[in-house]
Residue frames as qw, qx, qy, qz and C-alpha x, y, z in Angstrom:
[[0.006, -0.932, -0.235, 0.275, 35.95, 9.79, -26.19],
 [0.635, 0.693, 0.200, 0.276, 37.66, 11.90, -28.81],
 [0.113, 0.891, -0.303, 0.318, 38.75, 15.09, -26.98],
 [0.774, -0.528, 0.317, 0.148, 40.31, 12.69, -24.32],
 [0.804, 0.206, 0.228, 0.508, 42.55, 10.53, -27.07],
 [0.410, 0.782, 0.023, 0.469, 43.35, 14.43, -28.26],
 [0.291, -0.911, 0.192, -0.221, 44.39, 15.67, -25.20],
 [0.834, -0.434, 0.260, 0.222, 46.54, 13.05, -24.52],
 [0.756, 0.344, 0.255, 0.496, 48.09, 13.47, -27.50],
 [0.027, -0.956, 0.080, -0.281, 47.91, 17.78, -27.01],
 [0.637, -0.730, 0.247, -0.010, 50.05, 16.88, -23.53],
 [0.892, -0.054, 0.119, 0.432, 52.65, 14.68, -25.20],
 [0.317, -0.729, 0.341, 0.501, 54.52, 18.08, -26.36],
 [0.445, -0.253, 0.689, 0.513, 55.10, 16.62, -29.83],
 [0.174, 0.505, -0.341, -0.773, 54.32, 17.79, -33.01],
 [0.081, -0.429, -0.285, -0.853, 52.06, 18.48, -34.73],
 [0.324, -0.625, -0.685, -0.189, 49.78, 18.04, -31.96],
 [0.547, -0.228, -0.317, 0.740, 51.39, 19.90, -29.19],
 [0.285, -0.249, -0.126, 0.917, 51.72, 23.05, -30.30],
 [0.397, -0.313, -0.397, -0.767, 48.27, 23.36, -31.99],
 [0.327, -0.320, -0.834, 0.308, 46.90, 21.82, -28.38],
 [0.144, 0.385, 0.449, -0.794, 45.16, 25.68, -26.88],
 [0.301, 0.168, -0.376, -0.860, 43.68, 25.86, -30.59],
 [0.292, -0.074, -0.940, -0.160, 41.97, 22.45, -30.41],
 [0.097, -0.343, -0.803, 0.478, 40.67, 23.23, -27.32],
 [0.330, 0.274, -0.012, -0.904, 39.41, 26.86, -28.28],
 [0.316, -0.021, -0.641, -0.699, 37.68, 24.69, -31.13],
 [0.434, -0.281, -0.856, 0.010, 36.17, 21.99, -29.17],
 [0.123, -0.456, -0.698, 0.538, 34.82, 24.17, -26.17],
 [0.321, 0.356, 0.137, -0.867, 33.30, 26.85, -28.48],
 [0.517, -0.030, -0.668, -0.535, 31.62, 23.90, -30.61],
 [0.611, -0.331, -0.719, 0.035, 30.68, 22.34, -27.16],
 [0.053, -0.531, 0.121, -0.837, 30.01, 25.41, -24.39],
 [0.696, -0.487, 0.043, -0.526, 28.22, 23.11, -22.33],
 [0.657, 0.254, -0.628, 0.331, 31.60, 20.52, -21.67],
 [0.681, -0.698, -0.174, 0.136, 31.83, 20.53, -17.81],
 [0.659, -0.299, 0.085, 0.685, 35.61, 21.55, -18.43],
 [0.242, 0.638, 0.233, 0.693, 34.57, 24.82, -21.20],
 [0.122, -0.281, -0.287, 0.908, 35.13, 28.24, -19.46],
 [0.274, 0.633, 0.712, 0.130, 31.82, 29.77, -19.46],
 [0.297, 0.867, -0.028, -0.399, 33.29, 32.92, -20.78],
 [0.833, 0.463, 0.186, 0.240, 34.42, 31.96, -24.50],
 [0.361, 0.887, -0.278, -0.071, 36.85, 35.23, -25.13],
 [0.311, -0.622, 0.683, 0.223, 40.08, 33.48, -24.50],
 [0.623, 0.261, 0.732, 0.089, 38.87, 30.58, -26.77],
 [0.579, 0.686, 0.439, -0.041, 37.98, 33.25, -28.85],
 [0.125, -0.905, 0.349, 0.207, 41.02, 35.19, -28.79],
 [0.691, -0.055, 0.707, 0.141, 42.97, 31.95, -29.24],
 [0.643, 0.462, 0.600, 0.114, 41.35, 31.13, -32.56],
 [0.187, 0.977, -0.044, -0.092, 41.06, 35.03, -33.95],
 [0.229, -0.853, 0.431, 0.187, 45.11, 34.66, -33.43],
 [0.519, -0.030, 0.737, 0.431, 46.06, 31.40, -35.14],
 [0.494, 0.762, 0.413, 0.065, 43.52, 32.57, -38.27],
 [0.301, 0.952, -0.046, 0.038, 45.01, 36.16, -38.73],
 [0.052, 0.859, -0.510, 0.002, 48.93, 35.22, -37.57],
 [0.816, 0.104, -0.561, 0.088, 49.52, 31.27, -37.50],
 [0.786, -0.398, -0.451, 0.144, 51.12, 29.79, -34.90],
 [0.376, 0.020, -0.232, 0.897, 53.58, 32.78, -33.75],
 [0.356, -0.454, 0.180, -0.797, 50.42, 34.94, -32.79],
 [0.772, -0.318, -0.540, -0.107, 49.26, 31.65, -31.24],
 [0.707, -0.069, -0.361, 0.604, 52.32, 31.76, -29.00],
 [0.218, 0.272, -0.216, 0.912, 52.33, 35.44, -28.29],
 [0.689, -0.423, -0.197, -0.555, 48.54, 35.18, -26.89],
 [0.883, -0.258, -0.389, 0.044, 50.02, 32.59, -24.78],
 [0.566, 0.070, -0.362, 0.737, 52.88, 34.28, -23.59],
 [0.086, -0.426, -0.251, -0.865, 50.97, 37.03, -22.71],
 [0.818, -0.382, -0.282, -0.324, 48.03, 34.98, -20.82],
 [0.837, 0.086, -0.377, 0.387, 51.10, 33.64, -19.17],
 [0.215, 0.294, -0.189, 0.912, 52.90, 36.95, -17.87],
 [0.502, -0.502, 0.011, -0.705, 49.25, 38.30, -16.47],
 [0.895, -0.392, -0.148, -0.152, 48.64, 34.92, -14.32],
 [0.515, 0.553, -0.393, 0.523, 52.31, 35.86, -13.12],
 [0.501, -0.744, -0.358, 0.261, 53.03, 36.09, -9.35],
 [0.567, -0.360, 0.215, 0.709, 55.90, 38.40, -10.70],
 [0.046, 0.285, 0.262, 0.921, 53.77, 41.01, -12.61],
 [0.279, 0.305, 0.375, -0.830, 50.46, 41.03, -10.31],
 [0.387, 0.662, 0.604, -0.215, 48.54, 40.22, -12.94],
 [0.125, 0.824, -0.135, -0.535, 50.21, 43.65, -14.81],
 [0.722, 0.216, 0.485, 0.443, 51.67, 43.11, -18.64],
 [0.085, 0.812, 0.124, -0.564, 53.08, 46.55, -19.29],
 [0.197, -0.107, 0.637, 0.738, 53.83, 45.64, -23.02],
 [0.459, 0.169, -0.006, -0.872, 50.67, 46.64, -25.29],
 [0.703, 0.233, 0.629, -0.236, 47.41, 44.08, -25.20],
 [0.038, 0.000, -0.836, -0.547, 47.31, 42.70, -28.95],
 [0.513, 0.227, 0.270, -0.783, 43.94, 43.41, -30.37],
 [0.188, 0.160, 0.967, 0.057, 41.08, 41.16, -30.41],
 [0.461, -0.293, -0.571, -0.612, 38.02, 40.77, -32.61],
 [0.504, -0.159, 0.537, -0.658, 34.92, 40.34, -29.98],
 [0.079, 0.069, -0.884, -0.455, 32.95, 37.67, -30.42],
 [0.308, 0.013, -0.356, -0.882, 30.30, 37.47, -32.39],
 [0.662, -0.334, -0.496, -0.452, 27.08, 36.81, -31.45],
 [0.199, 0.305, -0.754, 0.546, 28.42, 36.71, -27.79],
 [0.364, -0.096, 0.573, -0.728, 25.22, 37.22, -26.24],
 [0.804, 0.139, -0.152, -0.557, 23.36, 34.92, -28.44],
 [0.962, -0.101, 0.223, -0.119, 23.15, 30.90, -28.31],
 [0.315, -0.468, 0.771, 0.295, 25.87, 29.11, -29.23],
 [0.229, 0.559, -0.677, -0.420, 25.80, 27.49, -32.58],
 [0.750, -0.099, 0.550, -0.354, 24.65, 24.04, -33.23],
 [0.747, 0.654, 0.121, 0.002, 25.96, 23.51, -36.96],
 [0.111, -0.749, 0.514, 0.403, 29.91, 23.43, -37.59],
 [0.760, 0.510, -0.378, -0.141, 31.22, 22.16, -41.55],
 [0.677, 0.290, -0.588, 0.335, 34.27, 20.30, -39.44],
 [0.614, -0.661, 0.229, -0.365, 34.36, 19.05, -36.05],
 [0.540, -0.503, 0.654, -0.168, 36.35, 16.99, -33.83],
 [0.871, 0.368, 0.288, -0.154, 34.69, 13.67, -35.68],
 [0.661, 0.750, 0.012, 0.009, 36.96, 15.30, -38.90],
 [0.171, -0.841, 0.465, -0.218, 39.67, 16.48, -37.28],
 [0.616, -0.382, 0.681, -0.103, 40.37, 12.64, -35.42],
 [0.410, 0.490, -0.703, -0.313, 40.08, 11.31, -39.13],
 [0.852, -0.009, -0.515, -0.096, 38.68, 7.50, -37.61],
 [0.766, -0.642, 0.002, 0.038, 40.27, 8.26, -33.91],
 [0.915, -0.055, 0.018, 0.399, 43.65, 8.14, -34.61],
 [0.173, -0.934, 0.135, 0.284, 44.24, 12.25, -34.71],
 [0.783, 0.303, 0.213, 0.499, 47.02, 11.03, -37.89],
 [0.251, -0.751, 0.099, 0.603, 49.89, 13.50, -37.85],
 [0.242, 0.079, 0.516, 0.818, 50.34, 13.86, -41.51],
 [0.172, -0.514, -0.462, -0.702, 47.86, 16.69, -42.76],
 [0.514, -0.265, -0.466, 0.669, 47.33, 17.51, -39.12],
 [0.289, -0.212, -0.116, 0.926, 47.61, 20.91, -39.06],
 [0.064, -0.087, -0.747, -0.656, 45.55, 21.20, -41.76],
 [0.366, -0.551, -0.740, -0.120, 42.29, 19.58, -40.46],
 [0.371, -0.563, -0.559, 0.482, 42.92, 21.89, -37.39],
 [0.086, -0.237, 0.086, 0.964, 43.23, 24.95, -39.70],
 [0.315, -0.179, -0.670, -0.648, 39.57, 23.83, -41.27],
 [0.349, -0.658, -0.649, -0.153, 38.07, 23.32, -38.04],
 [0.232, -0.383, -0.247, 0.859, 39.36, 26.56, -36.76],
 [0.116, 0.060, -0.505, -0.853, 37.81, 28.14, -39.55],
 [0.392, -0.421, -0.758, -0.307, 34.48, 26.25, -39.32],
 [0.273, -0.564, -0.586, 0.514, 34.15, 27.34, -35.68],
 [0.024, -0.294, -0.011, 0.956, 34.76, 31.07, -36.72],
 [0.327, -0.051, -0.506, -0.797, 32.24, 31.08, -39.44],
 [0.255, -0.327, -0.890, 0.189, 29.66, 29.41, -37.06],
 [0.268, -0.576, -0.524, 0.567, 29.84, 31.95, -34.83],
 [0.031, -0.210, 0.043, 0.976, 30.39, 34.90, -37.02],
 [0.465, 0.480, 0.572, -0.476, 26.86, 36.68, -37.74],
 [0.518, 0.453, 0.718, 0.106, 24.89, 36.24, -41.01],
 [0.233, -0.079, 0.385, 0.890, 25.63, 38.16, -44.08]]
């Protein structure tokens, strides 16, 4: 199983995989909504993505810190710095997708999730997911 070999690799903490490890997932559970482990509301997935696309990994991180602080016992839930606007996502109330140009499959490159060009692959199937979902010109 693919996302398994990734996750282990997400968990090890080490570059490149690590720190691209909530994007992967965002990809993989809004190309696969019906995973037993996908949240079956997408925005944080979609938030996720929306933030590595328009700021690389430093809005990645600040979405995370952020998500962090609220699920605080030591704010309540409260984050009294301003929310960082998100894009909604598109087509929210319609089906998921069923068609992405680069998936997992591309991404694992023969299973083996190769850390050279990395990033890369995950910045092409971020991109593929968004343009899935976003609606028809």
């Amino acid at each position: 199983m693919l996302f398994g070999r990734l996750l282990v690799l997400d968990y090890s903490r080490q570059p490149p995989w690590g720190p691209l490890h909530g994007v992967a997932v965002a990809c993989y559970f809004l190309q696969h909504p019906r995973h037993p482990l996908a949240p079956g509301d997408p925005t944080a997935s979609w938030a996720l993505l929306y933030a590595y696309l328009s700021g690389g990994q430093p809005a990645v991180d600040a979405v995370v810190a952020q998500a962090r602080r609220r699920n605080s016992h030591r704010h309540r839930g409260r984050d009294d710095r301003p929310e960082r606007q998100v894009v909604d996502l598109p087509r929210a109330a319609i089906q998921a997708p069923r068609i992405f140009v680069t998936t997992i499959v591309d991404v694992a490159v023969g299973g083996s999730f190769p850390a050279p060009g990395y990033p890369d692959l995950v910045r092409s199937w971020a991109e593929s997911t968004v343009a899935a979902w976003a609606p028809a010109s």
